[in-house]
N, CA, C and O of each residue as an XYZ file, in Angstrom:
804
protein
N       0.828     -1.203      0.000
C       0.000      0.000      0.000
C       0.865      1.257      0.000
O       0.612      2.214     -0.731
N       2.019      1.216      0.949
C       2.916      2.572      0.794
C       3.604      2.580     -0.316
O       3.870      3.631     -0.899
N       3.972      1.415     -0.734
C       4.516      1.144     -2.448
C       3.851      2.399     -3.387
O       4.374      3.429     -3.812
N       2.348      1.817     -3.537
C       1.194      2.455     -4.322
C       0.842      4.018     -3.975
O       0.317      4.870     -4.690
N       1.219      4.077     -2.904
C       0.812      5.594     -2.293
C       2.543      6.409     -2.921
O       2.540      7.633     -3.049
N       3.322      5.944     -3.117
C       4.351      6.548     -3.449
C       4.466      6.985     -4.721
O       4.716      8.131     -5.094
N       4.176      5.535     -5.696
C       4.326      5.619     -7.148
C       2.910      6.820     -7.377
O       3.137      7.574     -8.324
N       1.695      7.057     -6.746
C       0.599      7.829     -6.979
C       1.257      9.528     -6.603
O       0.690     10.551     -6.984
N       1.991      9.517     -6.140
C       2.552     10.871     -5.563
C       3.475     11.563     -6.712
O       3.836     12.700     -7.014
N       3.710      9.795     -7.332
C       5.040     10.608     -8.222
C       4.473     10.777     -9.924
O       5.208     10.750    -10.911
N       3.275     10.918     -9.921
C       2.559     11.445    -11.523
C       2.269     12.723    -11.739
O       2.016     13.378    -10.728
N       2.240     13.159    -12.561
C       2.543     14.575    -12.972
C       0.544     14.536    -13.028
O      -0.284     13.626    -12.988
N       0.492     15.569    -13.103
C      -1.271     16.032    -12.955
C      -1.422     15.456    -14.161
O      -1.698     14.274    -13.952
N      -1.386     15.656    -15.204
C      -2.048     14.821    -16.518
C      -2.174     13.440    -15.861
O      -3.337     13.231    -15.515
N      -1.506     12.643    -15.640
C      -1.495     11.094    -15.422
C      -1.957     10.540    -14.498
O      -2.294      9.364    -14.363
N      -2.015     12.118    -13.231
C      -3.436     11.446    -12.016
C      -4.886     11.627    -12.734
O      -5.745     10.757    -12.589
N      -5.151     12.923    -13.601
C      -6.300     12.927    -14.340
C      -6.928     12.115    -15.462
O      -8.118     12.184    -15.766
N      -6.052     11.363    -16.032
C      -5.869      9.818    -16.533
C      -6.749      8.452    -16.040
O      -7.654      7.707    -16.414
N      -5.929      8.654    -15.069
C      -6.017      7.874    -13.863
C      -7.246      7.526    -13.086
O      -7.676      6.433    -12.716
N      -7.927      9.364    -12.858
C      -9.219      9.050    -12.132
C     -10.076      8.562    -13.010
O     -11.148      8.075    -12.651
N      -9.710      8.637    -14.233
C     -11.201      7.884    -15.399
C     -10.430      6.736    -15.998
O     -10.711      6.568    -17.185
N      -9.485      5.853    -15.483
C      -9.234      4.702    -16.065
C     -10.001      3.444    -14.812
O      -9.741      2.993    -13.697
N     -11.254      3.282    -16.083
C     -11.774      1.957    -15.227
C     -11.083      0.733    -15.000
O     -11.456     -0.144    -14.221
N     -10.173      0.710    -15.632
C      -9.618     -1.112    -15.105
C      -8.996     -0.630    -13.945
O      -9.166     -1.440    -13.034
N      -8.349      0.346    -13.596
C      -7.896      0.649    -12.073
C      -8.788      0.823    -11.064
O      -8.562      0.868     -9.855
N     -10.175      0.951    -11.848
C     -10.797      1.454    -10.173
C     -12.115      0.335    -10.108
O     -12.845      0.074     -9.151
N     -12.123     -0.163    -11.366
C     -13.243     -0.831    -11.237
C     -13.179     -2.684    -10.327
O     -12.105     -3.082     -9.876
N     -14.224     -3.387    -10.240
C     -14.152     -4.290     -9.872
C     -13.783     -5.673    -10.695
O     -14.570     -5.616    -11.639
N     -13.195     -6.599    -10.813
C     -13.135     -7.556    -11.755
C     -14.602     -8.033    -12.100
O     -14.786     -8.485    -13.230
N     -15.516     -7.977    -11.336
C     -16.930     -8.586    -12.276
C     -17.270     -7.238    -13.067
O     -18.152     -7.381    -13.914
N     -16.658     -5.787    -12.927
C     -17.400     -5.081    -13.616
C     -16.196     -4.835    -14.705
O     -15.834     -3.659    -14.708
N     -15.605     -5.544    -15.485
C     -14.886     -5.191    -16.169
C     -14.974     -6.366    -17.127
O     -15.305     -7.427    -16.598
N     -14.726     -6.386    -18.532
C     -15.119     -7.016    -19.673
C     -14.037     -8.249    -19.440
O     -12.961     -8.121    -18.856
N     -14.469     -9.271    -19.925
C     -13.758    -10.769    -19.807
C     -13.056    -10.823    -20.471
O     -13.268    -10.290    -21.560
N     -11.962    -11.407    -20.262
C     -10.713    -11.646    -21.307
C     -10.997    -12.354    -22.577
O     -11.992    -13.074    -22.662
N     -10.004    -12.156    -23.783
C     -10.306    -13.204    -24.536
C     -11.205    -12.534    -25.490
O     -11.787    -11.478    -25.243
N     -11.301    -13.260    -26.701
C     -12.262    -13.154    -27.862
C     -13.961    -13.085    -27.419
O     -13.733    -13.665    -26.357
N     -14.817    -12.954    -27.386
C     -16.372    -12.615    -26.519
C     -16.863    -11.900    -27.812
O     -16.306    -11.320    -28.744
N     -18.082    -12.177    -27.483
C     -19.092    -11.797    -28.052
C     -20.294    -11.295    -27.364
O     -20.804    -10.264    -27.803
N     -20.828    -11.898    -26.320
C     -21.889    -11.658    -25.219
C     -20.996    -11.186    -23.676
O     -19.785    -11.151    -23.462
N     -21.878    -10.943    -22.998
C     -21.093    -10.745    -21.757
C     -22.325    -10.154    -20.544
O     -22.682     -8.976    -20.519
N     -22.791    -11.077    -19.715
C     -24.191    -10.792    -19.232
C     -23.456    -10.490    -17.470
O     -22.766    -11.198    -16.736
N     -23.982     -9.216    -17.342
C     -23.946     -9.406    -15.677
C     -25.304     -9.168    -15.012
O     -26.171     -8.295    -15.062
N     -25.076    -10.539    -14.247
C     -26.994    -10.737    -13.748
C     -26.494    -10.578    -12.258
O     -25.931    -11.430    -11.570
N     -26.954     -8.823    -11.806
C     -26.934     -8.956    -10.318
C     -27.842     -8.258     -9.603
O     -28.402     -7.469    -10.364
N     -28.354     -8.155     -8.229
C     -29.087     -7.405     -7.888
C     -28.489     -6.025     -7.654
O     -27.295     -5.745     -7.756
N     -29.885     -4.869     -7.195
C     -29.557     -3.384     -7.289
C     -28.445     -3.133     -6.350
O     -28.229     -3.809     -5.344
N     -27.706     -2.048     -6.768
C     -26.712     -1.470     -6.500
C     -25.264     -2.208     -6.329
O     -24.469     -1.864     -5.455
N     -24.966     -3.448     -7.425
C     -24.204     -3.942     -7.338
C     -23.108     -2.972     -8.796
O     -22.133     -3.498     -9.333
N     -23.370     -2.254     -8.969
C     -22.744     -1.799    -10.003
C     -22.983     -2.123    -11.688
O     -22.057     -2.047    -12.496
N     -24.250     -2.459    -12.023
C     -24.304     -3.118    -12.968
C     -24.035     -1.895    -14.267
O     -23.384     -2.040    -15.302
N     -24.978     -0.378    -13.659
C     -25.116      0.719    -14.367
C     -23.583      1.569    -15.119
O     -23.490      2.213    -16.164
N     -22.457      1.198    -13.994
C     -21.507      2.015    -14.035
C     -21.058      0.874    -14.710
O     -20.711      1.380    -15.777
N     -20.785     -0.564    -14.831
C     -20.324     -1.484    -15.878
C     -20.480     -1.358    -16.772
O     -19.491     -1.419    -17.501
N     -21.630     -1.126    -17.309
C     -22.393     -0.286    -19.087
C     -21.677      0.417    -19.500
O     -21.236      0.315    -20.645
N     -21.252      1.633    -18.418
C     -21.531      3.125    -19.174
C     -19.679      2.866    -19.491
O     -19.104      3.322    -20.479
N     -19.005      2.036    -18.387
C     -17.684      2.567    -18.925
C     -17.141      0.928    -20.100
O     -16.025      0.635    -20.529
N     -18.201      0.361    -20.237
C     -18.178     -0.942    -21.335
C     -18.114     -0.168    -22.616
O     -17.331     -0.387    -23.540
N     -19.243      0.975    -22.547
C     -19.457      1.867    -23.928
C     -18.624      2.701    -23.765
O     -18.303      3.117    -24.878
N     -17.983      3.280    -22.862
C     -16.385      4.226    -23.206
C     -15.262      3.080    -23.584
O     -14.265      3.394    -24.234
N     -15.477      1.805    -23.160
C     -13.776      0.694    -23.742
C     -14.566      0.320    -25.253
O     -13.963     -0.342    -26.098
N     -15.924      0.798    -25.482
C     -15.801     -0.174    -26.955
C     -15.038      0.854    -27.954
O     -14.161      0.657    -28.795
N     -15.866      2.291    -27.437
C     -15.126      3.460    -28.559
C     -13.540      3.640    -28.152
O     -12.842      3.707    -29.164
N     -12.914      3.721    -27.113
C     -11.647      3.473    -27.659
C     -11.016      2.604    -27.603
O      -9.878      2.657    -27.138
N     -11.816      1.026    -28.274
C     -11.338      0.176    -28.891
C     -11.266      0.362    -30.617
O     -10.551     -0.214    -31.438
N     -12.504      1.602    -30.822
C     -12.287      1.478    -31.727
C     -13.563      1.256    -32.836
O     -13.421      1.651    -33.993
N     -14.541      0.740    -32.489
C     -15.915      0.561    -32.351
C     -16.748      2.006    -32.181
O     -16.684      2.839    -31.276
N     -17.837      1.968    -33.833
C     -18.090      3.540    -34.101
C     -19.727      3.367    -33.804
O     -20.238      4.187    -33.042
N     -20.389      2.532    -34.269
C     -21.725      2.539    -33.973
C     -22.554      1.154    -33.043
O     -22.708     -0.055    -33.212
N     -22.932      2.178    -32.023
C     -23.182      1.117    -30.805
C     -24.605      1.562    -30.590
O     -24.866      2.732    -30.870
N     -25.717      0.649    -30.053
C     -27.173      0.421    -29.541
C     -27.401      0.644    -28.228
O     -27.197     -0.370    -27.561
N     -27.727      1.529    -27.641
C     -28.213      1.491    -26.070
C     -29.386      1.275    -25.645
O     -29.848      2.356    -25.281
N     -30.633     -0.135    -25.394
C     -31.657     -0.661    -25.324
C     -31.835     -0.491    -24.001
O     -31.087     -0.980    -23.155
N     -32.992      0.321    -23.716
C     -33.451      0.454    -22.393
C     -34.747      0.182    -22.042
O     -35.292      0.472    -23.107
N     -35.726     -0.203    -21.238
C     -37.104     -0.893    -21.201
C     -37.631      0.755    -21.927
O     -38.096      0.958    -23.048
N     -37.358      1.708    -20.860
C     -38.424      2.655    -21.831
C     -37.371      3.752    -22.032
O     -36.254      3.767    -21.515
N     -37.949      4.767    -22.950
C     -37.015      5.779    -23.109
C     -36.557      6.976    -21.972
O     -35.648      7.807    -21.957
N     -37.422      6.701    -21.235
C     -37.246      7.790    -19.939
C     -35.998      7.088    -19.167
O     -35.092      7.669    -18.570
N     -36.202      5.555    -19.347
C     -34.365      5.236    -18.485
C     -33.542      5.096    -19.441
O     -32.533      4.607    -18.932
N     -33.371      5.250    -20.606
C     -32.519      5.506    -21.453
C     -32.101      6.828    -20.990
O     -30.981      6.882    -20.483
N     -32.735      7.824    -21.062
C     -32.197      9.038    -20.762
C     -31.820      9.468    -19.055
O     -31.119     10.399    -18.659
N     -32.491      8.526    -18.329
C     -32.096      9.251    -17.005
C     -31.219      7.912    -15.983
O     -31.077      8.021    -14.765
N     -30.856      7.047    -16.572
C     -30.716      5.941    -16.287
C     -28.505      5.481    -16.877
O     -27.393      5.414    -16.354
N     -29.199      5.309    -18.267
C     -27.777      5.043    -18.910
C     -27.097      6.117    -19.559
O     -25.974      5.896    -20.014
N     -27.726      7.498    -19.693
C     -27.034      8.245    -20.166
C     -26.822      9.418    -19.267
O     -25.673      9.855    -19.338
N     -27.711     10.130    -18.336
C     -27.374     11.303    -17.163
C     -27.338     10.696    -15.982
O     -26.667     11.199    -15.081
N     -27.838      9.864    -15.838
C     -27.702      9.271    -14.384
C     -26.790      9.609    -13.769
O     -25.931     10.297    -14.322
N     -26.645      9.177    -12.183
C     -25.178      9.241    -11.601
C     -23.951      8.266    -12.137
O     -22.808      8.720    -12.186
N     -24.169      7.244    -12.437
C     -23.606      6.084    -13.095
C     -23.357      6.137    -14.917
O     -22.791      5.500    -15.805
N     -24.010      7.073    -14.766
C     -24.866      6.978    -16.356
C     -23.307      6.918    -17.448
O     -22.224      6.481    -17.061
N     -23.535      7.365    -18.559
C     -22.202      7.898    -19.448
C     -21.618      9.256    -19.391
O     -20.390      9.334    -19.384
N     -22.094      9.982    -19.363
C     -21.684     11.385    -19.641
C     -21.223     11.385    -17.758
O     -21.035     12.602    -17.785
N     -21.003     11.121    -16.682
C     -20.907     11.026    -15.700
C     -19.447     10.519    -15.467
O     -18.650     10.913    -14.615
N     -19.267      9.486    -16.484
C     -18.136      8.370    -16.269
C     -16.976      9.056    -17.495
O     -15.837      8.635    -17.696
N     -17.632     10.173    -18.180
C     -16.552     10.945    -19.487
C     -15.644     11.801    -18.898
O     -15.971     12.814    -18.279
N     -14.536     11.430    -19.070
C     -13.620     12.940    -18.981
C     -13.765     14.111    -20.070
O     -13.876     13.935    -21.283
N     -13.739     15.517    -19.300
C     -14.058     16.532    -20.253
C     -13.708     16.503    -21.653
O     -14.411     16.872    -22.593
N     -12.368     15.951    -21.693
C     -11.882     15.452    -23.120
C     -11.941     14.405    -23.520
O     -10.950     14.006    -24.130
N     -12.622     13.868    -23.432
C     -13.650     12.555    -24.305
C     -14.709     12.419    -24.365
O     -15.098     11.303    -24.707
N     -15.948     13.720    -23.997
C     -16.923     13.466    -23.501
C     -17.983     13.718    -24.676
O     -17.838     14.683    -25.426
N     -19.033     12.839    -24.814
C     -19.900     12.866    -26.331
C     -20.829     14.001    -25.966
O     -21.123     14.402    -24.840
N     -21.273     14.481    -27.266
C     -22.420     15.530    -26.895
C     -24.118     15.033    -27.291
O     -24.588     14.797    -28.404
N     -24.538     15.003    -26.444
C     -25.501     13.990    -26.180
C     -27.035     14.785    -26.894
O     -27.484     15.839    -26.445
N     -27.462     14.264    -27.687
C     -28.938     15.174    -28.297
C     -29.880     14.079    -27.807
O     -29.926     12.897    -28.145
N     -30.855     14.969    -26.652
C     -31.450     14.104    -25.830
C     -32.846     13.999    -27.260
O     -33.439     12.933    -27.429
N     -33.109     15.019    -27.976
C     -34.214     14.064    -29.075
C     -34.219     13.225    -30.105
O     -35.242     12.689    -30.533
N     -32.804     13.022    -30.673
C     -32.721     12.312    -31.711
C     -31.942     10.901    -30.890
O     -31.417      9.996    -31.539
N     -31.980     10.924    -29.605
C     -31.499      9.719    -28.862
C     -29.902      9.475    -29.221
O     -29.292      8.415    -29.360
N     -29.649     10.243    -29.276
C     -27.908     10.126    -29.503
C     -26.550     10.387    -29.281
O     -26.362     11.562    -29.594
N     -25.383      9.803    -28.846
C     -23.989     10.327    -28.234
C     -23.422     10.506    -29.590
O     -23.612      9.829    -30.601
N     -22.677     11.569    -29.406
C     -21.535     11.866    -30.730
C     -20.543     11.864    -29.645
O     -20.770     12.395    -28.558
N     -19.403     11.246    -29.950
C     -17.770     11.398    -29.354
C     -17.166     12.098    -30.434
O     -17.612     12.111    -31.582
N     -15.842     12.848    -29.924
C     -15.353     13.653    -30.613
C     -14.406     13.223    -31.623
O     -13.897     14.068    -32.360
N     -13.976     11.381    -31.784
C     -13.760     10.466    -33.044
C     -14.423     10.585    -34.021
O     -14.053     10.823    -35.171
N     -16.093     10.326    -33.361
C     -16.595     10.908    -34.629
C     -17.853      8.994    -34.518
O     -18.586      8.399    -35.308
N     -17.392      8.780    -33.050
C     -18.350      7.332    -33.005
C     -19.598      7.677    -32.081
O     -19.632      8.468    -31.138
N     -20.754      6.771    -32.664
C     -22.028      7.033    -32.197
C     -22.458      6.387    -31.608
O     -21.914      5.325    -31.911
N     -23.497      6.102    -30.486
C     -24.483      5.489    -30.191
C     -25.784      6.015    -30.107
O     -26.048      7.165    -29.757
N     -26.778      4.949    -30.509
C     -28.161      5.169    -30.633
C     -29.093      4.685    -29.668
O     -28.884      3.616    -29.095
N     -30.224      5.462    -29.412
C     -30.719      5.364    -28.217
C     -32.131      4.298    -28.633
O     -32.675      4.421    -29.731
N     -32.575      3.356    -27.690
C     -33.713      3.106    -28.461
C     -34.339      2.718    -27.068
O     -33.704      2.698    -26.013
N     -35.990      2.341    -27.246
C     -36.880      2.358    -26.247
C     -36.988      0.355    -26.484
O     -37.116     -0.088    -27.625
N     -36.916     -0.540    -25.347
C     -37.382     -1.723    -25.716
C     -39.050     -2.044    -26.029
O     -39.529     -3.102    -26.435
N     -39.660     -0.943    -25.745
C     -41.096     -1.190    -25.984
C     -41.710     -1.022    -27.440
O     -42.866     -1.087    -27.858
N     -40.587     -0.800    -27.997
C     -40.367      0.020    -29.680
C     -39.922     -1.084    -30.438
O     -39.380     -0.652    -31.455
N     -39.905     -2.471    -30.391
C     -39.022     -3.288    -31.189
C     -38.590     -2.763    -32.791
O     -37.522     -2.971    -33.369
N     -39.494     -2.201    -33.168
C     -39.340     -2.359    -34.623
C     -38.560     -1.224    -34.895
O     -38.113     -1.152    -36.040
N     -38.291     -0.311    -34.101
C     -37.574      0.962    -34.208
C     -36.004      0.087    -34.431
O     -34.981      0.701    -34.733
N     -36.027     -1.015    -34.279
C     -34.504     -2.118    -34.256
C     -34.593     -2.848    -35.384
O     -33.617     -3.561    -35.618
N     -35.886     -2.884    -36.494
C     -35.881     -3.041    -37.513
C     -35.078     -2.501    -38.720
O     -35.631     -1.686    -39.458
N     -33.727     -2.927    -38.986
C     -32.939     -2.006    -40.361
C     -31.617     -1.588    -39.143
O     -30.674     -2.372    -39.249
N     -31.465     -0.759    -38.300
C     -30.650     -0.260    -37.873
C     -29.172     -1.089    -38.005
O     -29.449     -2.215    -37.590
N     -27.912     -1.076    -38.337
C     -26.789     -1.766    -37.460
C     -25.857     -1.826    -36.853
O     -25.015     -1.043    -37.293
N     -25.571     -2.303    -36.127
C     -24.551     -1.615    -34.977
C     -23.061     -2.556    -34.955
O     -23.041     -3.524    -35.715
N     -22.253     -2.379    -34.394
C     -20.962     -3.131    -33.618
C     -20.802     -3.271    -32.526
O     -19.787     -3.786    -32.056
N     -21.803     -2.830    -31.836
C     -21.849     -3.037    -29.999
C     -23.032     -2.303    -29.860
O     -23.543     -1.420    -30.549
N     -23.522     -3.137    -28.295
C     -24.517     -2.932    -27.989
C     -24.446     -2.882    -26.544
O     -23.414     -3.218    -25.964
N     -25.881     -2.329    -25.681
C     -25.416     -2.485    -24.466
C     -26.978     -2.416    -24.226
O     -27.655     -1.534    -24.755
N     -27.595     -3.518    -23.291
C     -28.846     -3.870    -23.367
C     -28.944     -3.789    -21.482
O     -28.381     -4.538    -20.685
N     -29.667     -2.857    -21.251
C     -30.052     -2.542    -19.390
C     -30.949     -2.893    -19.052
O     -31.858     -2.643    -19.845
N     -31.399     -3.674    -17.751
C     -32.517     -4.406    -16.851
C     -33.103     -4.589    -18.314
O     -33.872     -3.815    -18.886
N     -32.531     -5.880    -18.841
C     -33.538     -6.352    -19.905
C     -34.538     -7.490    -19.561
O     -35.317     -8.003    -20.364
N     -34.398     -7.814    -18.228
C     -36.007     -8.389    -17.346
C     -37.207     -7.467    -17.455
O     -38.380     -7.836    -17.507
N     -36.597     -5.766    -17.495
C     -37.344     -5.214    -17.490
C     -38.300     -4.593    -18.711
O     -39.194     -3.748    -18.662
N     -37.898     -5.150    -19.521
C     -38.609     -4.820    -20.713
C     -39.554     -5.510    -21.281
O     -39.447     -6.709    -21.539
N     -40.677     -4.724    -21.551
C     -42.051     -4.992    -21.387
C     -42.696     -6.166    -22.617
O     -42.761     -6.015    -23.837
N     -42.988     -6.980    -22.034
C     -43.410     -8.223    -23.005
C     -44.244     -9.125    -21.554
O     -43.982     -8.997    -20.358
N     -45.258     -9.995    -22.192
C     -45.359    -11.578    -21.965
C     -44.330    -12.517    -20.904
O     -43.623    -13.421    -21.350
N     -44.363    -12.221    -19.728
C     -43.226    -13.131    -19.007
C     -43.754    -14.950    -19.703
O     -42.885    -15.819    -19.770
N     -44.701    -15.148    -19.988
C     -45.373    -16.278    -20.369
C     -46.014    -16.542    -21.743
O     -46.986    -17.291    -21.844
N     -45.490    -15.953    -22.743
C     -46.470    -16.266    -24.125
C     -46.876    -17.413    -24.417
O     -46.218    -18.380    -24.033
N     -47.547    -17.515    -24.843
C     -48.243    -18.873    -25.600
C     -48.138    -19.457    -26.672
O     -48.434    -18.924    -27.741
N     -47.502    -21.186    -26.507
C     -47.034    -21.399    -27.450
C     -47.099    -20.945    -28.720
O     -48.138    -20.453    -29.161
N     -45.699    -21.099    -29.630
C     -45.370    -20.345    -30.588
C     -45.655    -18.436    -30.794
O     -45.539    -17.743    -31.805
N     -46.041    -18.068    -29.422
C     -46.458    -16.683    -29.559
C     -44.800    -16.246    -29.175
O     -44.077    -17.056    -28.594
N     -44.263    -14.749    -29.610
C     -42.985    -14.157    -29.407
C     -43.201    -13.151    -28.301
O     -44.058    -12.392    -28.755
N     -42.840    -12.707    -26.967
C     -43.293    -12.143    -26.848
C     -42.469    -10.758    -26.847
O     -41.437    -11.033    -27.458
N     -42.410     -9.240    -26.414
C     -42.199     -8.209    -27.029
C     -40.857     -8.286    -26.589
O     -39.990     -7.972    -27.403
N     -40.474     -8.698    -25.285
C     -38.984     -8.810    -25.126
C     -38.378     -9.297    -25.607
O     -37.212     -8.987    -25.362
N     -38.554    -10.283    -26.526
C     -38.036    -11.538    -27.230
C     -37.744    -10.649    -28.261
O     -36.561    -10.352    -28.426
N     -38.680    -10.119    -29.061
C     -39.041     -9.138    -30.069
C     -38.235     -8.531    -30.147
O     -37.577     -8.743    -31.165
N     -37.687     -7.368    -29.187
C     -37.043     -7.008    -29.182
C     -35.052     -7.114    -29.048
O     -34.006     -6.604    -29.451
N     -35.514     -7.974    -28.341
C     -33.535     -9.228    -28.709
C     -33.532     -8.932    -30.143
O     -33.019     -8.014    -30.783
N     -34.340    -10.093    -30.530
C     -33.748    -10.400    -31.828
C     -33.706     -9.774    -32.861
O     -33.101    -10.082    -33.888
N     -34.597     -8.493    -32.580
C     -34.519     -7.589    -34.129
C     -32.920     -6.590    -33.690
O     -32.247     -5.998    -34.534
N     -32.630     -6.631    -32.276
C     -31.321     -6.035    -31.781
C     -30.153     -6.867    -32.675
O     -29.497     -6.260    -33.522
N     -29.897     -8.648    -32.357
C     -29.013     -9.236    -33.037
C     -29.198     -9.247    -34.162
O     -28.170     -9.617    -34.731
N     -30.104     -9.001    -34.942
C     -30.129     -8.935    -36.501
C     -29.106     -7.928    -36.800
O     -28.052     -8.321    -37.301
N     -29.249     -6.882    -36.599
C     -28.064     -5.760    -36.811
C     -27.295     -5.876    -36.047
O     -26.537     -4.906    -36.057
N     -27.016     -6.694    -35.224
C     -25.680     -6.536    -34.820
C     -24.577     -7.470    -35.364
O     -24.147     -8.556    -34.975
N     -24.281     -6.682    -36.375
C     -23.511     -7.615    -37.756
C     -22.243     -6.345    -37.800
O     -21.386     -6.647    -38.631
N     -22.046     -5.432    -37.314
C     -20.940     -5.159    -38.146
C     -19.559     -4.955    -37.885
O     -19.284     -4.969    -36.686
N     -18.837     -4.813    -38.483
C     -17.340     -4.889    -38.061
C     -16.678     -6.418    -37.455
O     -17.536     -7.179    -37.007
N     -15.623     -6.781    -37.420
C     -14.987     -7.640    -37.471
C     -15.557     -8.646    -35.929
O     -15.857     -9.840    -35.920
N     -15.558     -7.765    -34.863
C     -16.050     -8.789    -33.789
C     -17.397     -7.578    -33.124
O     -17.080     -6.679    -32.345
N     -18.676     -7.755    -33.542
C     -19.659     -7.089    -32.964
C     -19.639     -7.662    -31.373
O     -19.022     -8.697    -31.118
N     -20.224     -7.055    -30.521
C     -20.279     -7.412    -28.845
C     -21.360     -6.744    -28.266
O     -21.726     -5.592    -28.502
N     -21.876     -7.607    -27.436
C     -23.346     -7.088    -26.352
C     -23.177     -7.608    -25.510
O     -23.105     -8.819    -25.299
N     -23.035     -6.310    -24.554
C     -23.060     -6.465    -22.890
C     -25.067     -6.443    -22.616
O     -26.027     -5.998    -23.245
N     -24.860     -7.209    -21.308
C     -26.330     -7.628    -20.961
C     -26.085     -6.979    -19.239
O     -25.129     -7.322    -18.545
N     -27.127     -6.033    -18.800
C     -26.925     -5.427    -17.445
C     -28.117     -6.092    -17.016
O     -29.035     -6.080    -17.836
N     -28.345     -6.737    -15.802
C     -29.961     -6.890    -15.360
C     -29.995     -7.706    -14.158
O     -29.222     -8.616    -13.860
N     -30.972     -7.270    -13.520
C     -31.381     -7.941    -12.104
C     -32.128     -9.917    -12.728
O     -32.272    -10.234    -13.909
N     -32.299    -10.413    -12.071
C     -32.064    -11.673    -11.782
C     -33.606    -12.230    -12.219
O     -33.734    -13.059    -11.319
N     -34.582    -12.305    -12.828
C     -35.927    -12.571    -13.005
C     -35.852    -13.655    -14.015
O     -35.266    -13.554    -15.093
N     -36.671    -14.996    -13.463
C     -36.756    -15.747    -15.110
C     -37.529    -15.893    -16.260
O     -38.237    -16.785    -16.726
N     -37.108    -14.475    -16.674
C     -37.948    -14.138    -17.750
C     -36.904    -14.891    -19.581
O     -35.762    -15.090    -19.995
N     -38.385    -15.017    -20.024
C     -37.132    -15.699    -21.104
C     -36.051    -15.434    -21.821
O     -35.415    -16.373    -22.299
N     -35.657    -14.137    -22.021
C     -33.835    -14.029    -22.606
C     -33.324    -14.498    -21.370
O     -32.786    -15.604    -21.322
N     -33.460    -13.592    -20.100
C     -32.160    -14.623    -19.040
C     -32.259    -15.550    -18.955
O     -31.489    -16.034    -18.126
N     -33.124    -16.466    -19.604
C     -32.911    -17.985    -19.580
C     -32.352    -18.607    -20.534
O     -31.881    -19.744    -20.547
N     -32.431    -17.612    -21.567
C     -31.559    -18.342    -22.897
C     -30.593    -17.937    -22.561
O     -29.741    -18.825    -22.521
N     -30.032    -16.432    -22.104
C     -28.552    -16.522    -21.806
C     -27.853    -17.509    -21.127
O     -26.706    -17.949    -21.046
N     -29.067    -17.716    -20.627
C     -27.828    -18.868    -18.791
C     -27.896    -20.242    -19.434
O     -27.246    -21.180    -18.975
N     -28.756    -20.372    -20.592
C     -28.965    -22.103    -21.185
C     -27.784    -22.037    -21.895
O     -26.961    -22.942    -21.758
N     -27.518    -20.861    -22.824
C     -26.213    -20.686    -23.891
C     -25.296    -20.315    -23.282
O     -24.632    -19.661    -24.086
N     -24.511    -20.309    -21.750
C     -23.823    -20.719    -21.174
C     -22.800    -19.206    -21.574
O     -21.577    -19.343    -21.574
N     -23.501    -17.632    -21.943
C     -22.793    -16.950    -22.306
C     -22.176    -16.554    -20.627
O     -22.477    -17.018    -19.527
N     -21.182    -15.473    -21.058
C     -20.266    -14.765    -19.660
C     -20.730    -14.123    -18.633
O     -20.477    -12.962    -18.312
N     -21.482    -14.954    -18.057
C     -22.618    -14.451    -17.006
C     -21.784    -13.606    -15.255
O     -21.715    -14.543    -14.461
N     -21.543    -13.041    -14.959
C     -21.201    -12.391    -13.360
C     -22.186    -13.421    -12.795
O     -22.401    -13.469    -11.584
């Protein structure tokens, strides 16, 4: 610890201001992306385990990975906006002044100053996920999005609906990726996630 308290003393102000917005230093190992090649990556935990602040700085490591157009799926649009994007946790919260996107709360959208986007969408809207495509995605309390906990055989119901018109576009660029944030309910995507054995917390 006095090791760490020493080497922290000896950074010039740029590199402590670095520092306070580099999540792999401050974050927790379940809230930080899994090693290795991935594609999915689900953290199923209850409230206030950090699931919100895992998102927001998942969507700051995809853009400077490199990754220009990303999906932000929220049950409704009011926690899209007060939830994953202003919140305390949210994105614009977790930006340093010089990286920080400028956010147009009506056309649902982050611009970063690369020049990479994300799009805002409502899960109660499936079809608004009709055509769109992305390279990352980031899908919040998707228990909570409004469908059928029980449809009837062969019926889809709106949450479902909404998945899959999400993975349809999520085709582009060399390795597309979707993080999954959500409390613990067995509603049917968290059951296909946990059957398909994706990177569950």
């Amino acid at each position: 610890m006095l090791t760490l308290q020493r080497e922290l003393k000896q950074l010039t102000k740029d590199e402590k201001a670095k520092l306070e917005f580099d999540w792999r230093f401050h974050g927790r190992d379940e809230q930080l992306p899994p090693p290795g090649d991935w594609q999915f990556w689900s953290y199923i935990a209850g409230r206030g385990s950090g699931k919100t602040r895992a998102g927001a700085e998942y969507v700051r490591d995809c853009i400077n990975q490199g990754y220009r157009r990303g999906a932000l799926v929220a049950p409704t649009n009011d926690d899209f906006h007060k939830v994953m994007v202003t919140g305390e946790s949210g994105i614009l919260a977790c930006c340093p002044d010089w990286d920080r996107p400028e956010y147009n709360e009506n056309k649902k959208t982050l611009t970063w100053p690369n020049g990479a986007q994300v799009f805002g969408y409502s899960a109660e809207k499936p079809n608004r996920l009709r055509g769109p495509q992305h390279d990352f995605s980031w899908c919040d309390e998707i228990a909570a999005w409004h469908g059928k906990k029980n449809p009837k055989p062969g019926e889809t119901s709106r949450r479902q609906e909404t998945w899959d018109m999400l993975m349809y576009g999520l085709r582009l660029g060399e390795n597309p990726r979707c993080f999954v944030s959500t409390t613990p309910l067995p509603v049917d995507v968290i059951k296909s996630l946990i059957e398909n054995g994706l990177d569950a917390e």
